[in-house]
C-alpha positions in Angstrom: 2.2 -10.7 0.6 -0.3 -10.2 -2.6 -3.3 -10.2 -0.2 -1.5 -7.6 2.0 -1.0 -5.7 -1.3 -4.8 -6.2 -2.2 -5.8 -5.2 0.8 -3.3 -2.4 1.8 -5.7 -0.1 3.7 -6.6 -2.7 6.0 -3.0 -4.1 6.2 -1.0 -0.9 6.9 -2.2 -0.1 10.3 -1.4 -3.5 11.4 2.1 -3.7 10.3 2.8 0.0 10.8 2.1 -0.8 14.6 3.5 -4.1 14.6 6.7 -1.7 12.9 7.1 0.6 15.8 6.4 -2.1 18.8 9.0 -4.4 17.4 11.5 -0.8 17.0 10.3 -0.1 20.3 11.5 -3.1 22.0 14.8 -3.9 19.5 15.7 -0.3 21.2 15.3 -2.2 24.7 17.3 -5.1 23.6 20.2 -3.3 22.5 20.0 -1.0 25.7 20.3 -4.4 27.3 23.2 -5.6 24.9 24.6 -2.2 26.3 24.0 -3.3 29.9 25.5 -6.7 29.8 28.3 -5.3 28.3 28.1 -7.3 24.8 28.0 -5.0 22.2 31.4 -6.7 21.1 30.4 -10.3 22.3 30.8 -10.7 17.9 33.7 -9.5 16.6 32.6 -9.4 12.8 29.3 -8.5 10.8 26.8 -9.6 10.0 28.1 -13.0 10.1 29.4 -13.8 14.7 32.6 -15.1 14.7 32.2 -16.6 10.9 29.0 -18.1 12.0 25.6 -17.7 12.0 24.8 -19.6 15.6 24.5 -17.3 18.6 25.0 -20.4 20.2 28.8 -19.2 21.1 28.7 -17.7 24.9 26.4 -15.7 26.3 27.7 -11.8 25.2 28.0 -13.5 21.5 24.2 -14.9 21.8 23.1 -11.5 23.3 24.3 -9.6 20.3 23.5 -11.9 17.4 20.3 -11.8 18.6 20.1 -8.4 18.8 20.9 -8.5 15.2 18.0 -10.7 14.6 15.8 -8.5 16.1 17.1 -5.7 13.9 16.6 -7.7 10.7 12.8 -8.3 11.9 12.3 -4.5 12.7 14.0 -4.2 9.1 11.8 -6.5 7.6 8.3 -4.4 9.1 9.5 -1.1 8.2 10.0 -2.0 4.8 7.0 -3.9 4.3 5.1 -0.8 6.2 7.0 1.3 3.6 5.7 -0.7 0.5 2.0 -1.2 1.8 2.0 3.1 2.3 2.7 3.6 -1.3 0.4 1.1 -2.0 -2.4 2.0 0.2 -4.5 5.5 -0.9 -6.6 5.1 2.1 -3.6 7.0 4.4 -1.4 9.0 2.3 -0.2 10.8 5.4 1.9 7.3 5.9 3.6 7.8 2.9 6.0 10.2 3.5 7.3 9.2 7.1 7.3 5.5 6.3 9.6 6.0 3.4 11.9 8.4 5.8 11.8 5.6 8.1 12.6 3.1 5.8 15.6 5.0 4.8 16.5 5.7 8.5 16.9 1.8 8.9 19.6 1.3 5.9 21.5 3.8 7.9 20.8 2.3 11.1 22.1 -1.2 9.8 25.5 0.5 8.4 26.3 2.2 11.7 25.4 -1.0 13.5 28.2 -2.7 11.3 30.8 0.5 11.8 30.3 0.1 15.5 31.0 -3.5 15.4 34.6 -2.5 12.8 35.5 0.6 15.3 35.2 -1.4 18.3 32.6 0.2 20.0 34.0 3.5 19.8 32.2 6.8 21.2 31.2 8.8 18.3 29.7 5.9 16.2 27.6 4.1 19.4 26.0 7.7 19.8 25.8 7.7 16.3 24.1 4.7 16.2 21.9 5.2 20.0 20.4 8.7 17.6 19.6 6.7 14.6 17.9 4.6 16.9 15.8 7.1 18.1 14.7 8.7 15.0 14.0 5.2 14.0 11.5 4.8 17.1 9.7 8.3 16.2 9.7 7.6 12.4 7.7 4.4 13.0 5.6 5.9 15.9 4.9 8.6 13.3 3.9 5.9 10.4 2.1 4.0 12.9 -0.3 7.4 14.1 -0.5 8.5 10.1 -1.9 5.1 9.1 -4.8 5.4 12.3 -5.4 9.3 12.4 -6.5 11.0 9.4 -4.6 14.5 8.3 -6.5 17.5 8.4 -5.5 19.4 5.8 -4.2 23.4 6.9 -1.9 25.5 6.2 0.0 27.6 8.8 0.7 26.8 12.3 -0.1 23.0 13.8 1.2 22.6 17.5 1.9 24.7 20.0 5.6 25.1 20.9 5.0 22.9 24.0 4.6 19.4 21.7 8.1 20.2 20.3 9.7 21.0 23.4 8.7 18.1 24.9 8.8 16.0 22.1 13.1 17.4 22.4 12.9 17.2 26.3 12.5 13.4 26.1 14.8 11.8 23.5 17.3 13.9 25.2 16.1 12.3 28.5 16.9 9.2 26.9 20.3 10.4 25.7 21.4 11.7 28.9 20.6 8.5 31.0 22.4 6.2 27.9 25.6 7.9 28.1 26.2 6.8 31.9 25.6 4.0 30.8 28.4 3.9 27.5 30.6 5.6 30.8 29.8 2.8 32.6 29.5 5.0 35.3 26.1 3.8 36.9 27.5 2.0 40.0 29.3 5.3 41.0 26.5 7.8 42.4 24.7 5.7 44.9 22.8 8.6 46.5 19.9 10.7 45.5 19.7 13.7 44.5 23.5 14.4 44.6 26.5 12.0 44.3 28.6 11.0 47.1 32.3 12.7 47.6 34.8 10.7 46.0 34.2 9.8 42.7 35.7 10.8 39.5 34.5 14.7 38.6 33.6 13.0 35.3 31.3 10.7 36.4 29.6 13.5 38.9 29.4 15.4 36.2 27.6 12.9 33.6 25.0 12.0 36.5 24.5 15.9 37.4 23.7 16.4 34.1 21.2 13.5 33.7 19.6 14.5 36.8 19.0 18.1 35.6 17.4 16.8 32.4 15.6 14.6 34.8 13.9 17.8 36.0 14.0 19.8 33.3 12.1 16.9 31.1 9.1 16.5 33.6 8.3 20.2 33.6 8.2 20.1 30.0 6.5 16.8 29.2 3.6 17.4 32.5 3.0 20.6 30.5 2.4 18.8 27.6 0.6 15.9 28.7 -1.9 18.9 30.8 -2.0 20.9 27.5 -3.3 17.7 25.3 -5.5 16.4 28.0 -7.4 19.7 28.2 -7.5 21.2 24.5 -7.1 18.1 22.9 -9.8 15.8 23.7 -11.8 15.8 21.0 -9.8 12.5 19.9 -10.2 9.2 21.7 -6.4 8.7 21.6 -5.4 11.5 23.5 -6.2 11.1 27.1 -4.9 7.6 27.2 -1.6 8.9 25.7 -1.6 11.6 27.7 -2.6 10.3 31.1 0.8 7.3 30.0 2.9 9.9 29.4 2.9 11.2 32.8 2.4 7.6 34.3 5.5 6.2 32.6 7.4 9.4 33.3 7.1 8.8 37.1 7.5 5.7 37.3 10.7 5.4 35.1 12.2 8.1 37.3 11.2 6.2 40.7 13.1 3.3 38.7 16.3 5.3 38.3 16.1 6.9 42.3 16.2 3.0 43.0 18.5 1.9 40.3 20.8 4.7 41.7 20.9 4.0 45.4 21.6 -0.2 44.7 24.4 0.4 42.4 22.3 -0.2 39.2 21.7 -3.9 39.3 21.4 -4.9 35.4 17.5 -5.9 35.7 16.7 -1.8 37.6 18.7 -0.3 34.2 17.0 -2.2 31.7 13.6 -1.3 33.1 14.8 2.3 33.6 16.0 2.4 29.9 13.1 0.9 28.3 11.2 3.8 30.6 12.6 6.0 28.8 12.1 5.0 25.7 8.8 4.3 26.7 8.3 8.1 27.3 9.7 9.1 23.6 7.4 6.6 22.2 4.3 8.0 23.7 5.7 11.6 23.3 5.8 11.3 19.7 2.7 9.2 19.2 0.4 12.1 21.4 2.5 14.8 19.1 1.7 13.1 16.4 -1.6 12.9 16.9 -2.1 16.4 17.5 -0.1 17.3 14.3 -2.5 15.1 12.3 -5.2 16.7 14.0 -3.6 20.3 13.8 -5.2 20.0 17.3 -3.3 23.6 18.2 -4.7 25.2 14.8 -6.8 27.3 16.8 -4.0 29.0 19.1 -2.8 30.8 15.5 
């Protein structure tokens, strides 16, 4: 820890990634907690069923070590958080690891109201949106500690980066609440449902699917927009050439997923798609707000 301190230029990158990967993939486990249908596989917090073994059945391992996971993401994001203040080689990291330091605390309290409330509505989407703003705060942290911040005032992106920056964590939101409906296994056809099934559940895949569409146009346009204007930085390209990859490939995942009645293994990869997607998103707009890579456009 000291020579971490010592060092804290050198160190922050490294845990500020290390951060956001392990936020990244805590998102994907409790997507799968989601799946499996485990969120209340421990009935109390933070201790599982007055224990702390996982070693109780499967839906109670699944969730305390989901809970693990979260007190390891907890552990980086703080750590990034002290070696920012610390560090005066990348003040930019400063602000944004702090935010997402304090995004966590709340993320850990709704994680423990869930649990009391039973898995009720309001706080898992509570809980699913501090999720994501913990995923972009680290991203952020992560892209401040290895891109240095021009310094301009006025105007930094285009409209585009924070459209599509939207378009995809409501991507993400759309496809996780058919899966809090449970109500994956009930459109098995492409692109409309079958006749039949509950209006609601019509309705709730309708609604994903339009996103579906409406999200590609906007992050294609983006990823087009960076790959041309922006390549000035090494970063881009690659983020930008992922973005449209991942994009694709997550919404083959979900054509598939839909027409074999989302087997559990087709959803996970399809959520952590998606979350894929907002990770990159934010990373590329990131990059281009550090860069003020649109500065030009004023």
């Amino acid at each position: 820890m000291q020579t971490m301190l010592k060092n804290s230029g050198k160190w922050l990158p490294r845990i500020a990634v290390a951060s956001a990967i392990t936020v990244y993939f805590l998102i994907i486990f409790g997507s799968h907690v989601r799946v499996t249908d485990s969120g209340m596989g421990c009935p109390d917090w933070p201790l599982c069923k007055g224990s702390l073994n996982p070693a109780q059945g499967f839906h109670a391992f699944m969730e305390q070590m989901h809970r693990y996971f979260a007190g390891l993401a907890s552990i980086l994001v703080i750590l990034t958080a002290i070696i920012a203040k610390r560090s005066k080689a990348q003040p930019a990291a400063i602000r944004p690891a702090i935010v997402t330091c304090f995004i966590i605390f709340i993320q850990v309290i709704l994680g423990a109201v869930t649990v009391y409330d039973g898995n009720g509505a309001p706080t898992v989407a509570g809980h699913l949106l501090a999720g994501l703003a913990l995923l972009a705060g680290a991203t952020i942290t992560a892209v401040a500690s290895l891109v240095p911040k021009v310094n301009l005032v006025g105007r930094r992106l285009s409209p585009i980066s924070w459209i599509a920056v939207t378009a995809a964590g409501l991507l993400y939101i759309s496809g996780s609440l058919i899966v809090n409906a449970d109500a994956e296994k009930y459109c098995a056809r492409f692109p409309l449902c079958p006749t039949g099934i509950s209006n609601r559940y019509v309705a709730l895949h309708l609604a994903h699917r339009s996103m579906v569409l409406i999200a590609s146009i906007a992050l294609i346009t983006f990823a087009v927009h960076a790959w041309r204007s922006w390549s000035s930085h090494r970063a881009v390209r690659p983020l930008a050439g992922s973005i449209i990859l991942i994009l694709l490939s997550t919404a083959v995942l979900g054509i598939f997923s839909a027409l074999l009645k989302a087997p559990a293994h087709l959803q996970d990869l399809h959520l952590a798609g998606a979350a894929a997607v907002l990770l990159v998103t934010v990373a590329l707009a990131a990059v281009g707000w550090f860069l003020a890579a649109d500065a030009q456009e004023i």
